[in-house]
N, C-alpha and C positions, 0 to 999 in steps of 0.2 A: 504494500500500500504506500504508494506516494501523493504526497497532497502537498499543495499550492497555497502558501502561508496568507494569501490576501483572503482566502474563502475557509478556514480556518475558523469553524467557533470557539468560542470560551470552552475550554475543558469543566466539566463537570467536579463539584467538590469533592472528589474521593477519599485523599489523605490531606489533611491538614499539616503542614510541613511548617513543623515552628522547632525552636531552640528553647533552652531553657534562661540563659543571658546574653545578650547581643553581641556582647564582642566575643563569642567561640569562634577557636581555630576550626573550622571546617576538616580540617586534615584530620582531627583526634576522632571524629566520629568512625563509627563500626558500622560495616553494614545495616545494621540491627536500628541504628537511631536514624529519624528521618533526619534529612538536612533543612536548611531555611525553607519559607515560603517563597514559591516565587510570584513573580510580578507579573508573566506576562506567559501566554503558550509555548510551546517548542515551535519555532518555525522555519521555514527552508523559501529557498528563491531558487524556482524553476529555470531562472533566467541566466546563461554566460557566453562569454564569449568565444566564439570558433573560428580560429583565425581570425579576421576585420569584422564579423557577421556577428550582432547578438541572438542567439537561437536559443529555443526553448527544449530543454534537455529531458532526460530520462533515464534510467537505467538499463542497463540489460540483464539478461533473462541465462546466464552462465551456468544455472542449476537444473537439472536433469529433472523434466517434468513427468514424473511417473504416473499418469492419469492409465485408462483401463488402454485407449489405443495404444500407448507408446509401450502397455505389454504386452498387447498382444502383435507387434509386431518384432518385438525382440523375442520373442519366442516362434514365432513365423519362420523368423530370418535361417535360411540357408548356410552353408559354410562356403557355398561360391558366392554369395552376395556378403558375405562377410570379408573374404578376399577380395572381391571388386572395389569393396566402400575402402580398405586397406592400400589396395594399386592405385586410387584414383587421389587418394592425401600424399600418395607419394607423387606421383603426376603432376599436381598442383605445385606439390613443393618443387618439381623439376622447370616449370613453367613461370614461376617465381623467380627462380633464380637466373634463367633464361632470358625474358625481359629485359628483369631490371638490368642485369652485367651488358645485354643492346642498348637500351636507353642510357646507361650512365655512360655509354661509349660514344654516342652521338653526342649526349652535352658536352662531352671532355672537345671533342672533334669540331664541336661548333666552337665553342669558346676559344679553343686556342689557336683557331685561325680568325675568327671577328675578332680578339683584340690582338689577336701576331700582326693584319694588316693596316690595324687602327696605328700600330705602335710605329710602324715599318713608313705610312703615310708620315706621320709625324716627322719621325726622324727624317726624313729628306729635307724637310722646312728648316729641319736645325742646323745640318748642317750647310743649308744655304744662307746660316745666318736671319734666318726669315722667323725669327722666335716669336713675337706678336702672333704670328697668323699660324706657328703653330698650337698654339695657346686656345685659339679659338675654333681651330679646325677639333684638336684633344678636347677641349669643353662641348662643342657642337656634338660632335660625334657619342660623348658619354651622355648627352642630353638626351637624345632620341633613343638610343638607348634604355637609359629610364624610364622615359615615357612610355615607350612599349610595353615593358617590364607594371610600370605603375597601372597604365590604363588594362591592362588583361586581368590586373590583379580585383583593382577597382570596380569593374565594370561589368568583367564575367561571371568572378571566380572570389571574393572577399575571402573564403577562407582557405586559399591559396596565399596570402599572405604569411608573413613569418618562418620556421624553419617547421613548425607542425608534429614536433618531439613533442610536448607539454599536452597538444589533442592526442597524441598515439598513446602515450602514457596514462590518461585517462581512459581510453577507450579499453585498455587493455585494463583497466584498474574495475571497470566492470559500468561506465559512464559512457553513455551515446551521445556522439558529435555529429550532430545531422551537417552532410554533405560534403564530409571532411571527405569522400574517400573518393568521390564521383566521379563519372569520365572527365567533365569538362574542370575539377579543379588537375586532373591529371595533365591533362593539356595543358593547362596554365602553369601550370607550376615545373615543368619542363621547357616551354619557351619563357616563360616568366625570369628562370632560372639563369638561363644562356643570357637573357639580355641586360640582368640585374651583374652577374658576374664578369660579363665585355665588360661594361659599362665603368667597372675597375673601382666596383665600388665596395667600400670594407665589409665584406661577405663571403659566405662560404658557399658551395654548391654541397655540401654534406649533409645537413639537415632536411633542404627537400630529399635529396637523394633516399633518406631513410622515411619520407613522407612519400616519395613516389613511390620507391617498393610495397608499402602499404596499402596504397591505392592500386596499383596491379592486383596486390593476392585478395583486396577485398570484390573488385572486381570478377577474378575467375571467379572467386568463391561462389559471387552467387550469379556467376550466367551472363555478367555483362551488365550495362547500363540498367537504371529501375526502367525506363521506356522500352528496352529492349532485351529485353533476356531472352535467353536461352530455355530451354523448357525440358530439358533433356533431364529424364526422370534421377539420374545417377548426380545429375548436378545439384537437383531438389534438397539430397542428403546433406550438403553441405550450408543450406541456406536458414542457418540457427545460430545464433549468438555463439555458442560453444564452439563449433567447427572455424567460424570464423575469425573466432580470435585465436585459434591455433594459426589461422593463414596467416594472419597481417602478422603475427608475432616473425614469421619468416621473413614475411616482405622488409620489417623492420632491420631484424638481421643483414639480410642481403643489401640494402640500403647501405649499413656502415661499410660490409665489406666491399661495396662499387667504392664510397668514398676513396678508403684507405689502401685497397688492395689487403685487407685484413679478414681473412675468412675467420680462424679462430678471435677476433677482437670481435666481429662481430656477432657474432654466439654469444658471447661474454658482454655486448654491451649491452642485450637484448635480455640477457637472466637480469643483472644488475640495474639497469636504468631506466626499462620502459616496461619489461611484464612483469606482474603481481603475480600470475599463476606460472608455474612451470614442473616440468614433469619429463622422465627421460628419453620418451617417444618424439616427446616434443624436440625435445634437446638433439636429438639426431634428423630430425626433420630438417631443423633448421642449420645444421650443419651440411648439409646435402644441398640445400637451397644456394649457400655461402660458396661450398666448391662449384656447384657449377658456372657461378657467377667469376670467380678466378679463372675458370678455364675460357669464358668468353673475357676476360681483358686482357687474358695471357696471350691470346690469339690474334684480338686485334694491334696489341703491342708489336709482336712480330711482325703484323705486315705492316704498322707505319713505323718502324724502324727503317724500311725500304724506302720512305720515303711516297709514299702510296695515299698519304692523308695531308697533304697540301704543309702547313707547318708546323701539323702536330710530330713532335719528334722523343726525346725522350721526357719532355715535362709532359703536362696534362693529367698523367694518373698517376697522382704524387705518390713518390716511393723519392726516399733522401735516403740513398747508401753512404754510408759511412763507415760501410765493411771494410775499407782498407785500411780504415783507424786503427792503432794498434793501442787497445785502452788498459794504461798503467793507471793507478791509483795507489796511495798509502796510508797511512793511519790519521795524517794532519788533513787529508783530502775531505775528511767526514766533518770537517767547521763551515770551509765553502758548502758544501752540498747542505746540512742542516741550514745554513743563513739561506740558500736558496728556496728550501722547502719553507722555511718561515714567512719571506717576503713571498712566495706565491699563494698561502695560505690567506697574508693580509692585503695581498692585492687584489685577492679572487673574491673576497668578502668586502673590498670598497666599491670595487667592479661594480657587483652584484646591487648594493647597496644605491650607488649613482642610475647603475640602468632603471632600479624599480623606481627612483627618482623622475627618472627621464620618460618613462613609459605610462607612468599615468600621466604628464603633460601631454606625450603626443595622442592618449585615449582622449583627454577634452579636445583636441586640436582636430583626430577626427570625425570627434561627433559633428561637426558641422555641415558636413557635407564632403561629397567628391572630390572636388575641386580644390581645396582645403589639402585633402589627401594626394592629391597630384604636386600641388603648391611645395609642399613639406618634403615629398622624395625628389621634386626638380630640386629644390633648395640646397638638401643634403649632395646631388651630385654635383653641381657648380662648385660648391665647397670644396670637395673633394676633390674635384680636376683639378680647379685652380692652385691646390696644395700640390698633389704631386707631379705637378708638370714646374710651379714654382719655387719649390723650396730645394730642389737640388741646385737650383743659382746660388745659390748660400754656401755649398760646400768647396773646399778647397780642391782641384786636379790633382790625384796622385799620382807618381808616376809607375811605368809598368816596373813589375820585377819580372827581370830576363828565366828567374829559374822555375818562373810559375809555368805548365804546360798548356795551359788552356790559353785559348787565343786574347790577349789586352795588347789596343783597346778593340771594342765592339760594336758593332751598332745594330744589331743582329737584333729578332726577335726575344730571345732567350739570352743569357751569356752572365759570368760573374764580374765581369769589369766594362761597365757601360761607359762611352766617350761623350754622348751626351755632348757638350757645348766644350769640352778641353780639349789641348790641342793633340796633336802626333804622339802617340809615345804616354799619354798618358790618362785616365780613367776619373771616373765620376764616381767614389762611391755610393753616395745617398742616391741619384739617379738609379744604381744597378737596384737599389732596394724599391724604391719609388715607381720608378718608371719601367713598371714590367707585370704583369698579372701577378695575381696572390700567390698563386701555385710558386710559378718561380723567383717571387721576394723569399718564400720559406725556402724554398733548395738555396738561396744565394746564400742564405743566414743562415744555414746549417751548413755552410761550406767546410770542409777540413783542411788542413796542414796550411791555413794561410794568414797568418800572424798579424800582419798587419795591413790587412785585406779591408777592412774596416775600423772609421777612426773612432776615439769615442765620442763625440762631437756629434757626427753623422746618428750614431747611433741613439743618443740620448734623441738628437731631433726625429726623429723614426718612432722610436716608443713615444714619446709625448702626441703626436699626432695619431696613431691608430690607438689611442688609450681616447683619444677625443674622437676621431672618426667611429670609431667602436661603440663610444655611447650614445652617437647621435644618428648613427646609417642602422641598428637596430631597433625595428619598431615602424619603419615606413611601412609603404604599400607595397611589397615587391618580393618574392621568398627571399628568406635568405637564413642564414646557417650560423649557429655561435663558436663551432669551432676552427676554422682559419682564421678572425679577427684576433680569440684567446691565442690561437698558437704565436700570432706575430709579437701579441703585445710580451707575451712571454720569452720568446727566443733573445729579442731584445735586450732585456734587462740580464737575462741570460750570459747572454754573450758580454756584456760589459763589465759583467763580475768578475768573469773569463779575463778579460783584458787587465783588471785591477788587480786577482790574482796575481798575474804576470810569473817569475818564474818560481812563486814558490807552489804554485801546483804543477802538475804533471798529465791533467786532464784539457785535452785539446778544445779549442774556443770553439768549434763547434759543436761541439757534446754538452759545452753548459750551454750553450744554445736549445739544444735537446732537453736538456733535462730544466732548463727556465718554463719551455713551454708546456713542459707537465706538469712543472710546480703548477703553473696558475690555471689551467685544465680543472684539475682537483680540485684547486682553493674555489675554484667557482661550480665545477660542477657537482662536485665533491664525488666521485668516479676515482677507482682506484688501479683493479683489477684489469677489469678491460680497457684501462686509458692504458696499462703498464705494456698487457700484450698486444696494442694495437703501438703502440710509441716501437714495441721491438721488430714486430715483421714491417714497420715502414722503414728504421734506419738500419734492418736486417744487421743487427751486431746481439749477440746472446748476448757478450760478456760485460753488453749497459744493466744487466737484469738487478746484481742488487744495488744500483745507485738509483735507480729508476724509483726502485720498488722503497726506498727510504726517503726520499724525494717527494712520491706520492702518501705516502701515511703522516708525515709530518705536514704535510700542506691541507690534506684534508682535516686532521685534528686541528690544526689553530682555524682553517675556515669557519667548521659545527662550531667553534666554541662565540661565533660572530651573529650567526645567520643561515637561513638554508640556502639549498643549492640553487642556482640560477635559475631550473625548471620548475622547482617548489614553489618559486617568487611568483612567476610567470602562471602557473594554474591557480593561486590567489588568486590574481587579478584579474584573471579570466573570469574568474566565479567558478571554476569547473570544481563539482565535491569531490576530490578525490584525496581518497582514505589511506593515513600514512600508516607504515607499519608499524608503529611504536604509538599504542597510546599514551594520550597526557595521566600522568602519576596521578591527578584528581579524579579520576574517571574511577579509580577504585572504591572510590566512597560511594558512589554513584548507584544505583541499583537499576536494573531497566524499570522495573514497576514506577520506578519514579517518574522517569522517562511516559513509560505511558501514561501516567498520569496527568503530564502536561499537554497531551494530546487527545483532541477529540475522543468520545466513545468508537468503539471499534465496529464496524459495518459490517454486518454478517447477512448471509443468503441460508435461507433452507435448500435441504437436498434437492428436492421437488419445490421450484418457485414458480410464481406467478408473471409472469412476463409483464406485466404492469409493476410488478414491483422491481424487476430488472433493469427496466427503463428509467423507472424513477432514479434506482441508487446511481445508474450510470449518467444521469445527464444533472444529475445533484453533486457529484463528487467528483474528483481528483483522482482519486483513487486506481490503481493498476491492481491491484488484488483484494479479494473478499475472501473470508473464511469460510466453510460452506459447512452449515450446524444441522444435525438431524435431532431431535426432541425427541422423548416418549418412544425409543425406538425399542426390539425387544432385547432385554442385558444380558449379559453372559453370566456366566455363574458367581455367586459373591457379589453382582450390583444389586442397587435397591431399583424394584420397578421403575420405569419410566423416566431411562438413565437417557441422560445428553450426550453423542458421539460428535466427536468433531472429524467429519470426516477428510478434510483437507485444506487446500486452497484452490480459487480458482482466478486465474487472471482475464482481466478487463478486455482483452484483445479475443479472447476465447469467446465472450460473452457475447461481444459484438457479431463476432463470425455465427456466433446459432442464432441471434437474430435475423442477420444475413439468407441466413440459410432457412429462414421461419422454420426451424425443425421445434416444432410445437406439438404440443400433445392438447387433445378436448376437455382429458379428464384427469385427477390428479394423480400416476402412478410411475413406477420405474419401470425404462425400457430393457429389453434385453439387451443383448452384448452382440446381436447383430446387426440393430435396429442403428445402434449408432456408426457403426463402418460404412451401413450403405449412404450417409450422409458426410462421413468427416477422416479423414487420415490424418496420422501423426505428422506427415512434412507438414500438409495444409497449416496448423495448428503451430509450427513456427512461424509461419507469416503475421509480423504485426501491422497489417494495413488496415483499414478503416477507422472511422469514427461513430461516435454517435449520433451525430448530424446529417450521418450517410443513409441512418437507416431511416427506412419507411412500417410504421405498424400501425394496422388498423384497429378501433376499437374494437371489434369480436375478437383480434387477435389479443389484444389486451389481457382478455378474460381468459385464455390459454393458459399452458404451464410450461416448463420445459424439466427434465431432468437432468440434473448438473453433476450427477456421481460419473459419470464415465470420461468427463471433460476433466473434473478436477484431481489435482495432486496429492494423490492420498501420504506421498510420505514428504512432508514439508519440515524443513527446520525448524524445531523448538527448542526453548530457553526455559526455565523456570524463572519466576519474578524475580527472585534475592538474589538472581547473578549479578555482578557487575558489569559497569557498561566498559569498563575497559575489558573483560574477558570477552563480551558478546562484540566487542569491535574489530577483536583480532578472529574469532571465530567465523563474521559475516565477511570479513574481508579474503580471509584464508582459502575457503570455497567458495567463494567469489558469486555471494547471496545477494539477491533482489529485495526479499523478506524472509522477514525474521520473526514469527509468531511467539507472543508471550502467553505462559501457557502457567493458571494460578497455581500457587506453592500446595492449597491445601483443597481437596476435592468434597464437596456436601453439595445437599440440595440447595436450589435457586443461586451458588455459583456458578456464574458463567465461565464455560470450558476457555474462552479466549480471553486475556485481558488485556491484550492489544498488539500492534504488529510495529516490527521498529522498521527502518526504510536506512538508504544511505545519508540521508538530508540530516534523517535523525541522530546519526552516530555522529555529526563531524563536533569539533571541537568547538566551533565558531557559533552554532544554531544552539547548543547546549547552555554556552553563557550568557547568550543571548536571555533563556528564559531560566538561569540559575545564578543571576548576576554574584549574586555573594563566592562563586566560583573565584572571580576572577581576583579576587583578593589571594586566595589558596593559590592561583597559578605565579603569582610576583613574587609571592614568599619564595617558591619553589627554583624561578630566577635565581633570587638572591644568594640562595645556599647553593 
């Protein structure tokens, strides 16, 4: 049962909720003693945001609806249709990974030739001395760009906005994001992509990447577009909340490893970062997903190695070897690397801190309108160009060193010593940083064996600007990714520590470049594991594994001890409820009775109802589920006659579909067990379409019944009253529950079997204080110590 806090009456007096002296610590109380009164209902806001779109949300249905079809078709079931429903998750997962490792090869393919020839146009300007008009041809050009990028976002597709990690993590957290998954935010969010990333703007192509493959597998999953599916009976199996978020859990996966070339980081990022459920079928699914996704960018790498893809050559599908490093370390090395892991711990939490600063300004900036939202990402890219076409005039020409192998100077799409505006003989550094796609600023800045490649002047001005671009290019209208703006602002400060070291470490300036950018990775994302093994198959070196791995635990400990991670921050302000694994320590005192208590009486349906009364509860309430109560039915042995069964739940969507269906009876009785097959299947009964608005009923039908035992869940999740609400949070969230039935402590006559139903709205931490204010005194203390 979920319900909608504006339509929400006054809860009924049940327990009078008083103290004995006002100023009690709330914490001292025992289960056993009520806590304060409160002041006002439990309530919840239907309402958050998905990507640029405010939509009106709801749960999903992740719990196994054991009504009478769903057993008699598991008892039906064959052991070749058991195997087929087994080939065809694998199939998916083959398809999954397939895709996405095409698509992520086209955006790499687009990208690095629109801005190889944006770059390559320029530099002819410069070196005719024509710097004005290359200034405005590099801003022109990054302009339409965005535009592109803003108006698809804007116009088609709103929640194709953003990087779409914080809606995938929801979704998978057991939270419905209408239209996050759709064909046409898929399209958007792949040219969206290309044009936001040409356009050289402080972003990543990684986060749609891990939002497009999620839009594929939700796609196969269920048959294609909602306009146009597929109807193909084998693909029905799959079109249930369950199955489904086994997919996207893949597409996720597959996502990072297009990013990173990281098949195992992407398994690891996908247990650790975005799904709540996992299990070991899963865990090999999406493993499978992830290789095949390597094998198609291993393939395409091979042929534009040949030169076959215009000027994609070896950048584009970032991989920074640093295999030829030969990495020494000593006992004095563990000062640098702790100060590193400290400063990305408090740099990842000031980050963290300014963005959610910066991100409700640009929410009031786009409530206005369009236009408003076009205004604000043209803004941010003028900015932009105008930095990094300007501020390498500020750096000094270095001259080449004869023993370095790589070609200085450059003027090349790609290259580590850009000429830029210096003469013969000699290099730009902040230009090579600057003026060249994200992909290859990170391979410059994780350069090896080149000491004095970069100055630190260059480099301080390089991090202060993507620490500013950073906070201000996330949050537009356009996808975009939070991990290449962290890695730059990290390598950075990385590499200059590298340089102040100087000769009393032994660890090469590119490696604290490496390990900068996973200090503040963690400090922000607070990601540990899979940041560790997705940082090693990119600079493909084992023997970074224990600086890496001390580097990321110390970053993330000083982070928690600031703030949550960047995506925690982000589904707050979304409004998305989504339930963290750790309850708040107050929550123990808490009981769920109390809980129900601050909510409405609970809505119950008899077995056998009256379709006038079906109608009533469904166009009166909010409501997604009713409990379905039999009275006076005959007892088993040891009850007292004319005992009360509860015989399940049934949901709102089901209830709709027998209307639909006018499967009515004249007179009041239960049907057989064939009466309802030749009317309803269990796939059917996944489908959550219609409304109540949709349906038509006549008064004689009014006066009908329907029978609800064969439709409802006979075995639903129950709680006793006196539990707490922190055990029943980690329980509903654990098996990833819709409802949660409160079921009284002690059983007599004229108690009612149900004493109410908890929902996700109702566990979170935020809707509780709301209606137990004297909570929040007990959560400061809890600060404090």
């Amino acid at each position: 049962m979920e319900a909608d806090s504006s339509q929400l009456a006054e809860a009924t007096a049940g327990h009078n909720l008083e103290v004995g002296e006002e100023g009690r610590d709330p914490e001292s109380n025992t289960l056993h003693q009520p806590l304060l009164k409160r002041n006002r209902t439990l309530s919840s806001n239907p309402l958050a945001l998905v990507g640029a779109k405010v939509s009106h949300i709801e749960s999903l249905d992740y719990e196994i609806n054991e009504n009478d079809l769903f057993k008699h078709d598991w008892r039906s079931r064959s052991k070749v249709q058991v195997l087929q429903y087994i080939f065809w998750k694998w199939t998916l997962a083959f398809l999954v990974g397939l895709l996405t490792g095409l698509i992520a090869t086209f955006i790499n393919l687009a990208v690095e030739n629109i801005a190889g020839y944006k770059i390559l146009a320029v530099v002819h300007f410069i070196e005719n001395k024509r710097y004005l008009t290359g200034l405005v041809y590099f801003t022109g050009a990054n302009l339409l760009l965005t535009l592109f990028a803003s108006v698809l976002c804007v116009c088609f597709a709103p929640t194709a906005a953003g990087p779409g990690i914080p809606e995938i993590k929801a979704y998978l957290n057991g939270v419905d994001t209408p239209n996050m998954f759709g064909v046409t935010t898929l399209i958007v969010k792949i040219f969206g992509s290309i044009g936001a990333v040409s356009a050289g703007l402080d972003l990543g192509k990684e986060g749609p990447l891990v939002h497009i493959g999620s839009c594929i597998a939700s796609l196969l999953g269920q048959g294609g577009p909602d306009n146009y599916r597929l109807k193909w009976r084998w693909l029905r199996y799959f079109n249930n909340d369950r199955d489904r978020r086994d997919i996207i859990t893949c597409g996720a996966s597959s996502g990072v490893c297009a990013a990173f070339r990281s098949p195992v980081g992407g398994v690891l990022f996908a247990l650790e970062e975005v799904a709540t459920w996992w299990r070991s079928a899963l865990l090999w699914r999406t493993f499978f997903s992830t290789a095949v996704v390597v094998v198609i960018l291993r393939t395409f790498i091979e042929i534009c190695n040949s030169g076959k893809c215009g000027l994609f050559g070896k950048g584009g599908l970032i991989m920074f070897d640093v295999s030829d490093v030969v990495v020494t370390y000593h006992v004095m090395d563990v000062i640098p690397i702790t100060i590193i892991g400290i400063l990305g711990g408090i740099l990842g939490s000031l980050y963290n801190y300014l963005l959610h600063k910066v991100l409700v300004v640009y929410n009031l900036i786009n409530q206005k309108g369009r236009i408003h939202k076009l205004l604000l990402a043209l803004t941010v890219s003028i900015f932009t160009s105008v930095c990094l076409y300007g501020l390498p005039f500020l750096a000094k020409c270095q001259p080449c060193d004869p023993s370095v192998q790589e070609i200085c100077p450059t003027n090349s799409r790609s290259g580590n010593f850009k000429q830029f505006n210096c003469p013969d003989g000699h290099y730009n550094d902040l230009a090579t940083l600057l003026f060249t796609t994200n992909d290859d600023a990170v391979r410059n800045i994780f350069s090896s064996n080149a000491l004095k490649e970069f100055q630190p002047a260059s480099l301080l001005i390089f991090f202060v600007l993507y620490c500013i671009l950073g906070l201000f290019t996330f949050g537009i209208a356009v996808p975009s990714g939070l991990f290449l703006p962290i890695i730059l602002m990290g390598s950075a400060y990385g590499r200059l520590l590298g340089i102040a070291m100087g000769s009393y470490t032994k660890i090469d300036q590119g490696l604290y470049a490496v390990l900068g950018a996973a200090s503040l990775m963690a400090g922000s994302m607070r990601m540990t594991v899979s940041l560790c093994v997705i940082f090693l198959e990119l600079t493909n070196n084992l023997l970074l594994l224990p600086i890496t791995m001390i580097v990321l635990l110390i970053s993330k400990t000083v982070g928690d001890s600031f703030n949550p991670s960047i995506y925690e921050i982000i589904l707050d302000l979304k409004g998305l409820p989504f339930l963290d694994a750790n309850p708040e320590p107050w929550m123990r005192n808490l009981t769920v009775a109390e809980l129900a208590d601050a909510k409405p009486p609970v809505v119950t349906l008899c077995g056998v109802e009256k379709v006038s009364r079906i109608v009533e509860v469904l166009e009166n309430t909010t409501h997604n589920g009713f409990p379905v109560v039999d009275e006076g039915v005959v007892p088993l042995m040891g009850l007292a006659t004319g005992a009360t069964e509860l015989h399940g739940l049934i949901l709102r969507a089901h209830l709709v579909q027998v209307l639909k269906k006018k499967w009515f009876l004249p007179e009041k009785r239960r049907t057989e067990e064939w009466e309802v097959r030749e009317k309803f299947d269990w796939v059917e009964l996944a489908e959550r379409d219609g409304t109540i608005e949709e349906v038509a009923v006549t008064r004689n039908e009014m006066e009908m019944y329907v029978d609800l035992h064969p439709l409802t869940n006979t075995t639903p999740y129950t709680v006793v009253e006196s539990m707490s609400v922190a055990k029943a949070m980690v329980l509903f969230r654990q098996v990833g529950l819709r409802h949660m039935l409160i079921l009284p402590k002690y059983q007599a006559a004229g108690v009612p079997p149900v004493v109410g139903i908890l929902t996700r709205q109702d566990l979170r931490a935020h809707n509780i204080l709301l209606a137990f204010p004297h909570l929040q005194g007990s959560k400061s203390r809890e600060k404090k110590h």
